[in-house]
C-alpha positions, -999 to 999 in steps of 0.1 A, spaced: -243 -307 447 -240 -290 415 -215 -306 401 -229 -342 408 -260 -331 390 -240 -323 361 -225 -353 364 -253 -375 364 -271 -356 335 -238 -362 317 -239 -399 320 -276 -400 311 -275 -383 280 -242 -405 271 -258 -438 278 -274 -457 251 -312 -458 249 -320 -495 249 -348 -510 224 -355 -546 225 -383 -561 195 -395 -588 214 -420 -607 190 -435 -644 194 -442 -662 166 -457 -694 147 -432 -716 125 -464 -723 103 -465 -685 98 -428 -686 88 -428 -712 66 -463 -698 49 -459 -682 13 -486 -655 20 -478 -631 44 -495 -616 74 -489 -588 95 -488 -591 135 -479 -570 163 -449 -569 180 -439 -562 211 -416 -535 215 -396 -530 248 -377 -495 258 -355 -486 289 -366 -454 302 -350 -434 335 -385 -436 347 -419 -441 338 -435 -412 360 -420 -373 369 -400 -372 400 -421 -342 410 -453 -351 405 -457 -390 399 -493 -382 383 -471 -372 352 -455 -389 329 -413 -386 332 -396 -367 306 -378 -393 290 -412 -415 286 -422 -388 267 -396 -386 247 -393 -425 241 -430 -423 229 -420 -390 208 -389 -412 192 -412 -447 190 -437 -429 165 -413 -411 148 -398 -442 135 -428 -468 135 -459 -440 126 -479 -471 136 -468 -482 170 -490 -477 195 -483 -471 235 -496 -501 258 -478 -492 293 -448 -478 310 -436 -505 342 -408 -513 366 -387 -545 357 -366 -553 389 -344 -518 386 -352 -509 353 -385 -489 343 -393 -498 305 -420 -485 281 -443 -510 260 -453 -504 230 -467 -528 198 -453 -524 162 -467 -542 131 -440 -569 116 -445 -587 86 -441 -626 91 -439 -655 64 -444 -646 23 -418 -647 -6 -416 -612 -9 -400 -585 12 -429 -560 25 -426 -535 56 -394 -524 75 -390 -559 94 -398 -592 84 -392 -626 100 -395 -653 68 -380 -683 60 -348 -682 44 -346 -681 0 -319 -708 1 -344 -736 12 -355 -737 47 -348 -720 82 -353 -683 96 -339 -650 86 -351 -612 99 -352 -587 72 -346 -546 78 -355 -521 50 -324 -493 47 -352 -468 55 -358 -480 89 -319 -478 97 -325 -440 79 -347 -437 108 -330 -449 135 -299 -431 132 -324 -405 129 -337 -404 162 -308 -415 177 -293 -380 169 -325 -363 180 -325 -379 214 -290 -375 218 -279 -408 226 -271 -438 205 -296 -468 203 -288 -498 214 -310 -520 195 -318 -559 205 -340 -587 189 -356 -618 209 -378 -640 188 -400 -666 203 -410 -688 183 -434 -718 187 -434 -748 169 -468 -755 163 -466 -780 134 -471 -814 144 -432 -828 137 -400 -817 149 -371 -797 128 -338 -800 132 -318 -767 125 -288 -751 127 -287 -722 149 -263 -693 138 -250 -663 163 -276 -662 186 -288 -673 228 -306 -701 220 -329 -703 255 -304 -678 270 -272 -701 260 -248 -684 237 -246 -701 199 -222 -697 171 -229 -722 148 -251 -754 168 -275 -781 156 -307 -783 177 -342 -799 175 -372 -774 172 -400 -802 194 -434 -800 180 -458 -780 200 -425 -764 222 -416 -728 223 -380 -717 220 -364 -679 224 -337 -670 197 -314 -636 208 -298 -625 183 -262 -615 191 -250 -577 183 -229 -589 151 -266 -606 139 -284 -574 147 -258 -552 133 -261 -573 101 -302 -572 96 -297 -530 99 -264 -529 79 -274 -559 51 -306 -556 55 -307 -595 64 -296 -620 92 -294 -657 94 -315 -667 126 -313 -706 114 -311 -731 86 -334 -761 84 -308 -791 88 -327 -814 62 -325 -789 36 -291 -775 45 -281 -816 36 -302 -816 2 -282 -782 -12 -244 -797 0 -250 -831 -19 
C-alpha cells in the first residue's frame, strides 16, 4: 500500500500543472488605438478543489494554485474552484491589455504592426515568472491560450488564420470569414504559445485585405 502511494505522489508531482487563459474579446477592441484593460478568465487543473479529509477545506493543491496564481499575476483574483467532467479546475480573473499601439502589461491581444489581423504579446518578465513558479511548485506549466473573439463590427473580415484550432479544427495556414455579429474561438497551438513566451509575440491572424495591399 505504501509503495502505490509513493507511486501516485510520484506521478503527481511529475505531471504538468495545466493553465489555460481563456479570454473573450471585441474585434472593435482589437482594432482600437487606445487601449483598455479587461479581465480574463484564467483556468487551472487542480487534483481537487476540496481536502479528502475534511471537504469543508480547501485541497492542498488549490491552495497552492492560488499561492502560485498571485505570485505571478499580483492582481488576479480567485472566483471558484469546480468539477469539469473528471477534472476539478480553479477560476480565477487576470487583467489583459486589449487594442492600443503600444505594448503595456504582461499580455496583450492587439492588432498586428504590419497592417491588420491579431497577434498576443508576452512581456519576458512574465516568462521570468513562470518559470519561477514552475520551479516552486515543482512541476512544469503547461500553459494554453483560447481567445474568443466576437465580431461585433457590422461587416465581415476575411483573415488568414496561422497555427491555431479555429472552432476546435486544427489550422496551419487557412483563409476564413470572421461573420459580423458571430463569435469564433482561436487555440493557439503549443509552437504559437511557446512563441508569445519565447518572442514575446504570436501571429493569431492577418487581415486578408491588407495582407493583399502589402504583397502588391
Amino acid at each position: 500500500m505504501k509503495k502505490i502511494l509513493i507511486s501516485l505522489m510520484s506521478v503527481v508531482l511529475l505531471s504538468g500543472c495545466k493553465v489555460e487563459l481563456a479570454p473573450t474579446v471585441n474585434l472593435s477592441d482589437i482594432n482600437s488605438d487606445t487601449a483598455k484593460t479587461i479581465q480574463s478568465k484564467l483556468i487551472v487543473e487542480v487534483t481537487s478543489c476540496t481536502d479528502y479529509k475534511d471537504s469543508r477545506n480547501e485541497s492542498s493543491s488549490l491552495i497552492e494554485a492560488k499561492k502560485g496564481i498571485t505570485d505571478v499575476f499580483s492582481d488576479a483574483k480567485y472566483v471558484e474552484c469546480y468539477r469539469e467532467n473528471m477534472d476539478s479546475k480553479a477560476l480565477f480573473e487576470i487583467p489583459i491589455t486589449v487594442g492600443g499601439k503600444e505594448f503595456t502589461g504582461d499580455i496583450q491581444l492587439a492588432n498586428a504592426d504590419f497592417g491588420g489581423g491579431l497577434v498576443i504579446k508576452m512581456s519576458p518578465s512574465l516568462k521570468t515568472k513562470i518559470d519561477k513558479a514552475s520551479k516552486a511548485g515543482m512541476s512544469k506549466i503547461q500553459s494554453s491560450v483560447t481567445v474568443k473573439l466576437k465580431n461585433d463590427t457590422s461587416s465581415n473580415v476575411d483573415i488568414v488564420a496561422h497555427s491555431v484550432y479555429l472552432n476546435d479544427k486544427p489550422v496551419t495556414i487557412s483563409t476564413y470569414t470572421l461573420l459580423a455579429g458571430k463569435e469564433n474561438t482561436f487555440k493557439l497551438s503549443d509552437v504559437s504559445v511557446s512563441s508569445a513566451f519565447d518572442n514575446g509575440v504570436s501571429i493569431i491572424y492577418e487581415d486578408l485585405n491588407n495582407r493583399m495591399k502589402l504583397e502588391k
